[in-house]
C-alpha positions in Angstrom: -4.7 -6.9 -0.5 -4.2 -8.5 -3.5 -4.6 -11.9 -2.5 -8.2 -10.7 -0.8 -10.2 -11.7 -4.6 -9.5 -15.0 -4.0 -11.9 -15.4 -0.8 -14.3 -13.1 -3.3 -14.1 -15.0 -5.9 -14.7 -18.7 -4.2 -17.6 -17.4 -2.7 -19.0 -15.6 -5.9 -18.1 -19.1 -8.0 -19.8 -21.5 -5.3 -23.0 -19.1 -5.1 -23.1 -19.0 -8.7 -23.5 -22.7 -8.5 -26.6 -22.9 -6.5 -28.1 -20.0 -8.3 -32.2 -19.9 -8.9 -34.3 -17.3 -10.1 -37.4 -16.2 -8.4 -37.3 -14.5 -4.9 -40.3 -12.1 -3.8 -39.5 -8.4 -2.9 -39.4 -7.8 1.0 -41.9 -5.5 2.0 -40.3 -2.0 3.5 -42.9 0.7 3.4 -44.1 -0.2 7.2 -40.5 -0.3 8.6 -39.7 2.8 6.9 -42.1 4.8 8.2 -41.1 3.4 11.8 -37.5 4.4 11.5 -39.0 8.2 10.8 -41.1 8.5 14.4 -39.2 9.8 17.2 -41.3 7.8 20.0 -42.3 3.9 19.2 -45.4 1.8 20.4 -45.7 -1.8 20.8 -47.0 -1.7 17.2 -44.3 0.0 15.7 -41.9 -2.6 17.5 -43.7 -5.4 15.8 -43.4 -3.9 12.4 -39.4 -3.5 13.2 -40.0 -7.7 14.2 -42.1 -8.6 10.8 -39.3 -6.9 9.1 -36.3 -8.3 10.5 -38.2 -12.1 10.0 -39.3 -11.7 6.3 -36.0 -9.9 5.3 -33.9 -13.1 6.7 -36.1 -15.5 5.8 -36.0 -14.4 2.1 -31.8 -14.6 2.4 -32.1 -18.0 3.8 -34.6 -19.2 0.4 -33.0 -16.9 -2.0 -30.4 -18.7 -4.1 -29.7 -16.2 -6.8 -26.0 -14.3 -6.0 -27.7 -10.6 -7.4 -30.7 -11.2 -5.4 -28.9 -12.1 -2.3 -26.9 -8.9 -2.3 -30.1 -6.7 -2.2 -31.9 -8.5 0.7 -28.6 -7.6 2.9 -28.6 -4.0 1.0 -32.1 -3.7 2.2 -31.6 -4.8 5.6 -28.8 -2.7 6.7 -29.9 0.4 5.0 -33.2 -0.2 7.5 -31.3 0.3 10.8 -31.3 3.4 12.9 -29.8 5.3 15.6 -33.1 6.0 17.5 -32.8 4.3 20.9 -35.9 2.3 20.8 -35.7 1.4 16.8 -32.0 -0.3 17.4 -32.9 -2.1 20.3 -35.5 -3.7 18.4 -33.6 -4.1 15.3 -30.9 -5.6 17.3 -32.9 -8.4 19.1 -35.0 -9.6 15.9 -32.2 -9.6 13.8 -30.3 -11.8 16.6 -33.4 -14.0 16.9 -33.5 -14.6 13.4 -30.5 -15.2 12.2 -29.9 -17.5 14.5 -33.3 -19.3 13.4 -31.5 -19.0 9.9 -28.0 -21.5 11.1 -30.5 -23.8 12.5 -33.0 -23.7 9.3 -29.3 -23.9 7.1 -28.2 -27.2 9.4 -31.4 -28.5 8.5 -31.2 -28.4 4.5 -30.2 -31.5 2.8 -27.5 -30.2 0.0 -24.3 -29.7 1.5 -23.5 -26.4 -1.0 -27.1 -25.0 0.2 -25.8 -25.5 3.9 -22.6 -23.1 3.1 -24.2 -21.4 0.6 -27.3 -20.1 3.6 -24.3 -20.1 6.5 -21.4 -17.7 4.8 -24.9 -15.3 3.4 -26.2 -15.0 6.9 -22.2 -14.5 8.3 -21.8 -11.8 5.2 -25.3 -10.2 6.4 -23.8 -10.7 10.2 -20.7 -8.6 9.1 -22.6 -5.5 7.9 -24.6 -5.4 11.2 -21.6 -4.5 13.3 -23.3 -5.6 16.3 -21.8 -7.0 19.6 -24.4 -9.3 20.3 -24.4 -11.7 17.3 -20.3 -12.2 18.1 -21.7 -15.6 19.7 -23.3 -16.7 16.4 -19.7 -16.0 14.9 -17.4 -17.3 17.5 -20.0 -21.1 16.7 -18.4 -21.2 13.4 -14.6 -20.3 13.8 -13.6 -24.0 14.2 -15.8 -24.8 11.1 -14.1 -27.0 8.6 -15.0 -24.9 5.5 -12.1 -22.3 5.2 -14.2 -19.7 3.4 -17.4 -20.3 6.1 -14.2 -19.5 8.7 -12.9 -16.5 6.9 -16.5 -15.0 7.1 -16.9 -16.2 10.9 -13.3 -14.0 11.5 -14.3 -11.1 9.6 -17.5 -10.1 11.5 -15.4 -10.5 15.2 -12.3 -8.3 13.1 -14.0 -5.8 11.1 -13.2 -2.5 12.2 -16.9 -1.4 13.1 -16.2 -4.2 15.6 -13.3 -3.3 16.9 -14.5 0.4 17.7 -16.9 -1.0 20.2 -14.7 -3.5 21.5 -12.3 -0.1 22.0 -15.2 1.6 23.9 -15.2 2.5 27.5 -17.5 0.0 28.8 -15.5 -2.8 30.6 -18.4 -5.9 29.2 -17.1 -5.1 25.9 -13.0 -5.0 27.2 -14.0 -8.5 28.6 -15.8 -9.3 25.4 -12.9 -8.4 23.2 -10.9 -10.8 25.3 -13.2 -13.6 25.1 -12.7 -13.1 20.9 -9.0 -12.9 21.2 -8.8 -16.5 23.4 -11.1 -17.6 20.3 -8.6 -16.3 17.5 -5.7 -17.4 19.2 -6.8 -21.2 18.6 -6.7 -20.9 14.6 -3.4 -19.4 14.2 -2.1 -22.8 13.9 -4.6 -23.9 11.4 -6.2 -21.5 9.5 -5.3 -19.7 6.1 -3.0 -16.9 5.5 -6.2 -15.0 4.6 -7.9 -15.6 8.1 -4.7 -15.0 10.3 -4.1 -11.7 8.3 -7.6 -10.9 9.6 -6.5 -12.1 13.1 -3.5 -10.0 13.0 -5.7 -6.7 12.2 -7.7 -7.3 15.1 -5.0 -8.1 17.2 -3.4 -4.1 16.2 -6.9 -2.7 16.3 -8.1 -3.7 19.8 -7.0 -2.3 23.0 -6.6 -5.2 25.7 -3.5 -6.4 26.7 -3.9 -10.1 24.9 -3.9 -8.2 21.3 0.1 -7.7 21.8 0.2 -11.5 22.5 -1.8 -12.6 20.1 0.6 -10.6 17.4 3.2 -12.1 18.8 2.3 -15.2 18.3 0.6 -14.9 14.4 4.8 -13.3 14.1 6.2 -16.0 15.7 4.1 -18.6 13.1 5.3 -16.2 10.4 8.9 -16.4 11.7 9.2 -20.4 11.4 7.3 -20.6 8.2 10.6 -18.9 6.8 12.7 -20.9 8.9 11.6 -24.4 7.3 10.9 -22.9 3.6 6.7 -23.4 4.1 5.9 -19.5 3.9 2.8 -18.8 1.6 1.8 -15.5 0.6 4.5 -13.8 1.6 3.0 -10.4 0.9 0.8 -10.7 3.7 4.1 -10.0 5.8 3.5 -6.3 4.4 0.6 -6.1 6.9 2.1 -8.0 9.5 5.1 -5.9 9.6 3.1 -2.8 9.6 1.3 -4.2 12.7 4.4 -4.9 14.6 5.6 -1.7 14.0 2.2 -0.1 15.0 3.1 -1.2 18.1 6.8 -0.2 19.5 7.2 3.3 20.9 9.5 5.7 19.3 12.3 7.9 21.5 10.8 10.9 20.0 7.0 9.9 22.1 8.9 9.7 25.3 9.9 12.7 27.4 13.7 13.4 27.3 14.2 10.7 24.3 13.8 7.5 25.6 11.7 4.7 26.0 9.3 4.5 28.2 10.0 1.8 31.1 6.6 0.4 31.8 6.5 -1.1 28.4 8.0 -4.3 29.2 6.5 -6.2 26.0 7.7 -3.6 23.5 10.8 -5.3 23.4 9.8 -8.4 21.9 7.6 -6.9 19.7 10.8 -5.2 18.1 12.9 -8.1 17.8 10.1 -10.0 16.3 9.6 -7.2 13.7 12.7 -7.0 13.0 13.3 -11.6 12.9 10.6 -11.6 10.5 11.5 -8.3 8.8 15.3 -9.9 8.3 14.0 -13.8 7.2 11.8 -11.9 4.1 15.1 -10.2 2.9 17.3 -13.7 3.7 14.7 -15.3 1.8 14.6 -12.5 -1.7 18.2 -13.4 -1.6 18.7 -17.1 -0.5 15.4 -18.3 -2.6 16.7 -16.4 -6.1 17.1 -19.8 -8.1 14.8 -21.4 -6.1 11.1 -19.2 -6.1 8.7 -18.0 -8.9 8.2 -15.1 -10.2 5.1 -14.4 -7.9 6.6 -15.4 -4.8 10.3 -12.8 -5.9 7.4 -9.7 -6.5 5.8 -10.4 -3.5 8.7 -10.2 -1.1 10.2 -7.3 -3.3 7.0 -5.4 -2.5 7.4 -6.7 1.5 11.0 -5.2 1.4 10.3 -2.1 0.0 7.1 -1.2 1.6 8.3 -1.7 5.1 11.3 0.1 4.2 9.2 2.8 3.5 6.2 2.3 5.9 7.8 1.2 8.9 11.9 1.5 8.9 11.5 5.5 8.2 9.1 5.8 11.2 10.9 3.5 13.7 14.4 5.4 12.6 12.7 8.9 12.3 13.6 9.9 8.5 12.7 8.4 5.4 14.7 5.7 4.0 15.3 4.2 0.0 18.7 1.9 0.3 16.3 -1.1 -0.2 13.9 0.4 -2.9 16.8 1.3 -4.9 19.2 -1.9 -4.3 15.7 -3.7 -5.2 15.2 -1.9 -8.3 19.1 -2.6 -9.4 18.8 -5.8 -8.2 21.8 -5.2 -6.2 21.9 -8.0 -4.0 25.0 -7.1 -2.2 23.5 -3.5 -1.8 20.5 -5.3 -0.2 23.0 -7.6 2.0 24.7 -4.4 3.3 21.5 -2.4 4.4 20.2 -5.9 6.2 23.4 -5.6 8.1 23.3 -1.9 8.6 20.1 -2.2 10.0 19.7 -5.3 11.9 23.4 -5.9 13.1 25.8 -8.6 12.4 27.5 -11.1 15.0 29.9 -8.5 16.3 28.3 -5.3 15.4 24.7 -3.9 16.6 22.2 -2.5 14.4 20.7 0.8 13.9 17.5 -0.6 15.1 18.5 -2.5 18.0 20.5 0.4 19.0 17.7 3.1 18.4 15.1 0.7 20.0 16.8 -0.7 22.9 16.1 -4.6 22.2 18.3 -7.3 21.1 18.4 -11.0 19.8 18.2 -13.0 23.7 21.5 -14.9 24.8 23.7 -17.1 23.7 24.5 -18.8 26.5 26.9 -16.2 27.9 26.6 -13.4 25.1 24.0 -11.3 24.0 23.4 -12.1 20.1 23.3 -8.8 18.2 21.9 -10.3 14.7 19.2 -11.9 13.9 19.2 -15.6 13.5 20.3 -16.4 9.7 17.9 -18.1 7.3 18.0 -22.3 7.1 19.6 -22.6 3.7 16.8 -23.2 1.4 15.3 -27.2 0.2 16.8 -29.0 -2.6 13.5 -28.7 -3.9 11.1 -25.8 -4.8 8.6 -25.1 -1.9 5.4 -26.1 -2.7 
């Protein structure tokens, strides 16, 4: 994403800030002859133990940036697949991480506290293990958006998500207890965090992961409704999700759509709300946005043209990418229609997918809803 440097680049200029040279080398020769036995003794465990408590503890001192980045280097490059070895690994690094929030809590400079916190989150998010999502799931609510976006990541990553996917039902009923978590900083978090939200909500395989896109879309969808949309080429990915997740005729037997799917229907007409308010808003906002804001929903209009309108409609499609490249706004009016419907006339999609726009009060609305007219006033 292009928008992804700035979370980089916030945490590279606040680290910078507490920056300090000095940090002693962690000691691996031990531990790296443990990870080669096939069969470990008590011993060998403790060495896994002295490891795992010097490795952290040197994160938690260290303040240079550089340094920093090796200590995690050195840590994940020590785990193993050996039974025993990541058992061990697993527990210390658990134990001692968690000794590092508490030691963090602890320090008296408020940039050291966040500067410890999103390092031991960062180091969390390489480990890809299930049992420090606890340690995570403590900080989603914290004020600090970048200390949040880190807190996110290691629940969303896809390492993550492959074990929440796994066939054991503790980790189903885990992945649940992480998507009740997510679903209460839609409301209030950054575009960069609910992005993250939205990947896990495509990624994992319980049924709350259709809700929980459903309602990131639904956020998305008034954002454009009352002119307060930011980033709008995060709607790239978000549109890519949605689609990810309606069925196509061509999956079914005979054509059709399966029956048991009762949800895939408002996943469709939310794709295609949110899908119709980015192409309302390229042509409503054209005196009104920046430069910025006018690339980033051409990019939106064209890439989901491409990505997800030629899959859902089964062939590839380019009215949008060339009426964008023309800047033929009436071209780009007549291709909205085309594919979404108007008020007496269905849509290819609708038709193709078998959803509509809800009722009217007696009718059945086959367009989306139309854009607000935009604010006297540029957005801010």
């Amino acid at each position: 994403m292009k928008i992804k440097w700035l979370i980089f680049a916030v945490l590279v200029g606040f680290l910078v800030l507490v920056m300090n040279p000095g940090s002693a080398a962690v000691n691996t020769r031990e531990v790296d002859n443990v990870r080669k036995k096939v069969v470990l003794d008590n011993s060998d465990l403790k060495i896994i133990d002295d490891f795992l408590t010097q490795a952290i503890q040197e994160l938690v001192r260290t303040r240079d940036f550089t340094k920093i980045a090796k200590i995690r280097t050195v840590i994940l490059s020590r785990q193993s697949t050996q039974v025993q070895y990541a058992q061990q690994f697993s527990e210390s690094a658990r134990k001692y991480i968690a000794e590092g929030f508490r030691q963090a809590q602890a320090l008296r400079r408020p940039e050291r506290i966040t500067g410890v916190t999103i390092n031991l989150l960062i180091l969390m998010d390489g480990l890809h293990d299930l049992g420090l999502a606890n340690s995570a799931i403590e900080m989603l609510k914290n004020e600090n958006m970048v200390i949040r976006y880190w807190a996110v990541h290691c629940l969303t990553n896809p390492g993550i998500i492959t074990k929440l996917n796994s066939t054991t039902t503790s980790n189903a009923n885990q992945a649940s207890v992480i998507a009740a978590q997510l679903k209460e900083l839609i409301e209030n978090s950054t575009p960069e965090i609910v992005i993250l939200i939205a990947q896990f909500a495509a990624g994992v395989n319980i049924p709350q992961a259709e809700q929980l896109l459903s309602q990131i879309a639904d956020l998305r969808i008034k954002r454009y409704a009352d002119w307060t949309v930011k980033y709008e080429l995060y709607d790239s990915a978000i549109l890519k999700f949605l689609s990810s997740k309606i069925p196509l005729p061509s999956q079914s037997p005979g054509g059709t759509l399966p029956t048991t799917t009762s949800s895939k229907p408002e996943i469709a007409r939310r794709f295609a709300q949110l899908y119709s308010y980015a192409i309302q808003r390229y042509v409503k906002g054209a005196g009104l946005l920046n430069d910025t804001q006018k690339s980033h929903l051409a990019s939106v209009l064209v890439d989901t043209e491409d990505k997800c309108i030629g899959r859902l409609l089964g062939k590839p499609q380019l009215t949008i990418r060339r009426a964008v490249e023309r800047k033929n706004v009436q071209a780009i009016l007549a291709e909205h229609d085309r594919l979404f419907g108007t008020a007496t006339t269905p849509g290819q999609l609708p038709t193709t997918l078998k959803f509509d726009y809800g009722s009217t009060g007696s009718s059945t609305r086959t367009a989306p809803l139309p854009l607000p007219n935009p604010p006297t006033k540029p957005p801010k």
